[in-house]
C-alpha positions as CSV (number, residue, x, y, z in Angstrom):
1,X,20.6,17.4,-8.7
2,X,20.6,21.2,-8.3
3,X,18.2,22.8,-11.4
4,X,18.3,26.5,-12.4
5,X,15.8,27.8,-13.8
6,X,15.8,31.4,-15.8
7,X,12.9,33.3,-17.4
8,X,15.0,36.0,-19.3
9,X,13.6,39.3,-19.8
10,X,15.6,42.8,-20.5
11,X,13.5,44.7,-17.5
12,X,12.8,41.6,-15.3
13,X,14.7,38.5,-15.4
14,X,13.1,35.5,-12.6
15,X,15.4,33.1,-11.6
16,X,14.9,29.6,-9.3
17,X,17.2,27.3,-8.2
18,X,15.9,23.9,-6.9
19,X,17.2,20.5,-5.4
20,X,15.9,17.5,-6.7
21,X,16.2,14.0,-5.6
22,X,14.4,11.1,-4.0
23,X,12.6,13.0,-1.3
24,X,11.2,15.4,-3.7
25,X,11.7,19.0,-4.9
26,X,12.8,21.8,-2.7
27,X,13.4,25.4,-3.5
28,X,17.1,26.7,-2.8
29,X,16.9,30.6,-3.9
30,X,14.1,32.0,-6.5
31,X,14.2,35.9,-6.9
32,X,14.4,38.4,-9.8
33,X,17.1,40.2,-11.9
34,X,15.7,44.1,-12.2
35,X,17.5,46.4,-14.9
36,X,16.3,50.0,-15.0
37,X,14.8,51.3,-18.8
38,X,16.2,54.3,-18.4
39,X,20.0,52.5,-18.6
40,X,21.2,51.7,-21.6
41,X,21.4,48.5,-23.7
42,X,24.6,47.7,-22.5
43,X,24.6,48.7,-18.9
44,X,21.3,46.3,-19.0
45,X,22.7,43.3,-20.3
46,X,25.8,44.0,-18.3
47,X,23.4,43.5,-15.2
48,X,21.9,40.8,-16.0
49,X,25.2,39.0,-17.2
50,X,26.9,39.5,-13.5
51,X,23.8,38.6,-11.7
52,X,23.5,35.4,-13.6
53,X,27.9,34.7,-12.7
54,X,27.1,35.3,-9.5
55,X,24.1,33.2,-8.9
56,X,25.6,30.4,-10.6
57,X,28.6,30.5,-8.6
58,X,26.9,31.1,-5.1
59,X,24.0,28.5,-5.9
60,X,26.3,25.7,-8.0
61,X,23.9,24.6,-10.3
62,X,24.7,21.5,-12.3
63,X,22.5,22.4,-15.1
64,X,20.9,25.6,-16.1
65,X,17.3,25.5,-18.0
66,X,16.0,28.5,-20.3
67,X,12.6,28.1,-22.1
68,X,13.3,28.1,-26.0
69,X,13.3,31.3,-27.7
70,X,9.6,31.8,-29.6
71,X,9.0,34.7,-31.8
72,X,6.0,35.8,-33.1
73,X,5.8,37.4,-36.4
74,X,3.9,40.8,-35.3
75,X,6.6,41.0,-32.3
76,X,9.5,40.9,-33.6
77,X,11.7,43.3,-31.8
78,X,10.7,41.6,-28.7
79,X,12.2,38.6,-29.9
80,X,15.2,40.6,-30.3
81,X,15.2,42.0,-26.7
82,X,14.6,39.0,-25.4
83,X,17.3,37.0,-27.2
84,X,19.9,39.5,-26.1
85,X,19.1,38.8,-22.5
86,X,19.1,35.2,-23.5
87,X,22.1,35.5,-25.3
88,X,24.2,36.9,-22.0
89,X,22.7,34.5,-20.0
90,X,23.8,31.5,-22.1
91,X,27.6,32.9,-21.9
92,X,27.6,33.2,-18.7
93,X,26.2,29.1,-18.4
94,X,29.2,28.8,-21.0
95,X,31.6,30.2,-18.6
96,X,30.6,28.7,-15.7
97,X,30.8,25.1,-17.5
98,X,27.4,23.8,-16.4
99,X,25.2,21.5,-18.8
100,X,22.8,24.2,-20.9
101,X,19.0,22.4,-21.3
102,X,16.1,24.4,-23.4
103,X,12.7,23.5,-23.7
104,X,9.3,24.7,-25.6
105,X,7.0,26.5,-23.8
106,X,4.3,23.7,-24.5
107,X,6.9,20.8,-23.1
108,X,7.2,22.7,-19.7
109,X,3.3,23.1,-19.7
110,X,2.8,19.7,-20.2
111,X,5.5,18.3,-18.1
112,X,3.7,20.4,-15.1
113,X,0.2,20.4,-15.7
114,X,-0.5,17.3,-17.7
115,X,-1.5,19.8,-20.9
116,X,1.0,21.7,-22.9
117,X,-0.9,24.6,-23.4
118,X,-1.9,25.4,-19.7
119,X,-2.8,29.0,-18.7
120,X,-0.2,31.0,-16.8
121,X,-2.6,30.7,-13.8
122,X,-2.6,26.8,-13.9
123,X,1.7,26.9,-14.2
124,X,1.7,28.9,-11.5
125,X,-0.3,26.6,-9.4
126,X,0.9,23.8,-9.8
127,X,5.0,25.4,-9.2
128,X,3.3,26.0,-5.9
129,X,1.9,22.8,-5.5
130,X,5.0,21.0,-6.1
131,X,7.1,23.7,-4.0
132,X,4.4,23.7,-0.9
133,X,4.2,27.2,-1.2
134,X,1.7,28.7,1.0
135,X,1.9,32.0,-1.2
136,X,3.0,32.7,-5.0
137,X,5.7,34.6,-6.0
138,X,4.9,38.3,-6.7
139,X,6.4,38.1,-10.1
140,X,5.2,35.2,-12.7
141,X,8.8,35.6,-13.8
142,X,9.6,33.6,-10.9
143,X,7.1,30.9,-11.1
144,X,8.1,31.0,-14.6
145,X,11.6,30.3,-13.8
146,X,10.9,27.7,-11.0
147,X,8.6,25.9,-13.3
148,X,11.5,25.6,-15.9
149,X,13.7,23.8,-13.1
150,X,10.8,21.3,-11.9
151,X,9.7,20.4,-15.5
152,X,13.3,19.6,-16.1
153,X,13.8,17.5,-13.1
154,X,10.2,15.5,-14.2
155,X,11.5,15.0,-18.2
156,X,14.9,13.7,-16.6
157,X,13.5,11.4,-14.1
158,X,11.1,10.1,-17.4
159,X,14.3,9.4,-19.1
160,X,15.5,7.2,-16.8
């Protein structure tokens, strides 16, 4: 099964798109969406919209994962910004026709680590362990991203 993974964010979006099946995980493409502040809203979201269309159709993901929306009560404008990259990213799964998963924060933790409220340090290890990466991503978006993908491949395989 081919698993994408997005950690949406209006400045820096991370994206990874793995393979799993019965000889394990491998990473097809992981990388980041930038959008410049100094653009507008629109042009932003615009960005991010055709980067997603395009990854989808070069990678050919069967399902698409995005970590469920949290918003704190002292933020909430960042909930805001971060659902209206969300909400471009979920119409472009839409019109690409490919299964659309969510998960808490806490699930993917757990799912990874064993502990749903791992540190950011521990996700990213264990991405890495899972991946054999020899180096971690420069951006925690990434891992971020990639952890979304493997967690969903693990709850999956549980199911069955």
């Amino acid at each position: 099964m081919r698993i994408l993974g997005v950690d949406p964010a209006l400045t820096v979006t991370g994206y990874g798109v793995i393979d799993s099946g019965p000889k394990g995980i491998s990473v097809v493409e992981a990388g980041i969406i930038k959008s410049s502040v100094a653009d507008p809203i629109h042009q932003r979201l615009n960005r991010i919209y055709c980067a997603v269309l395009k990854l989808i159709s070069d990678t050919r993901p069967e399902v698409m994962v995005l970590e469920k929306l949290y918003a704190h009560y002292r933020h909430p404008t960042t909930a805001y910004i971060l659902g209206e990259a969300r909400g471009v990213i979920c119409l472009a799964c839409a019109q690409k026709k490919i299964l659309f998963v969510e998960y808490a924060a806490t699930r993917v933790k757990k799912a990874l680590t064993g502990q749903g409220l791992a540190s950011k340090y521990q996700v990213q290890r264990m991405v890495a362990n899972n991946l054999s990466l020899h180096k971690l991503p420069s951006y925690t978006d990434v891992t971020d991203a990639l952890g979304l993908a493997i967690a969903h491949s693990y709850i999956i395989k549980a199911r069955i």
